[in-house]
C-alpha angles and dihedrals in degrees: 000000000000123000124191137192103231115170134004118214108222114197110224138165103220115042098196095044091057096040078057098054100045092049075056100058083052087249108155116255097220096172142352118183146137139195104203130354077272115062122031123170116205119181125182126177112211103226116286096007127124091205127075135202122225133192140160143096127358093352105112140025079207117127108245108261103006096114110095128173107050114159126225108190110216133164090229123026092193091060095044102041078044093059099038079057094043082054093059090260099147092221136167124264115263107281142163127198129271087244089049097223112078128000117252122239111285121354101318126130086009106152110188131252132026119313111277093243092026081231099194113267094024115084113077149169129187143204148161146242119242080272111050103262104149121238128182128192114211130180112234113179106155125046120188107248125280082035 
């Protein structure tokens, strides 16, 4: 049986605003409605992806802002951390982790730059929403096989 991750809910505090940020980011608006003031469903694909990520009114008890982690897969972390900057995104520099396998919570044992062998899964850069939801880039160029 397959299971896939399909859409992730972000908590924010100012629908429009976020719908904004993330059409900047050239992620695809697949649907904006709402059924009363109260309730408002956004949903946005990142390209490529097969998961979405939705937001709006009356959707979460979540505090805005308060999901990180979040993982965007990319073939090379510098392009796409240059054009996110070229789009106005405030993001970190390139950087891998001291141990040279994941990265750590936050910013410790970030060294900067690439990895020097830019060993798959190990080269990163992170920003933030308007809110504060945490997002991280990784390269990722090799996957082991029935991936």
């Amino acid at each position: 049986m397959e299971m896939k991750l399909e859409v992730v809910v972000l908590p924010v505090s100012d629908v429009n605003r976020a719908k904004a940020f993330y059409e900047s980011l050239g992620w695809r608006l697949d649907a904006d409605f709402s059924t009363s003031e109260a309730f408002r469903v956004v949903q946005l694909t990142p390209p490529g992806s097969g998961a979405s990520i939705i937001f709006g009114t009356g959707l979460t008890d979540a505090a805005p802002g308060s999901v990180d982690g979040l993982h965007i897969v990319v073939d090379d972390v510098v392009a796409a951390r240059d054009m996110l900057a070229d789009n106005g995104v405030d993001i970190s520099e390139v950087f891998h982790d001291a141990g040279g396998v994941f990265h750590h919570a936050g910013v410790a044992e970030r060294v900067a730059g690439p990895q020097p062998a830019r060993l798959t899964y190990s080269s990163f850069a992170s920003f933030s929403d308007p809110d504060g939801n945490g997002w991280v880039l990784q390269e990722i160029t090799e996957r082991l096989p029935g991936r």
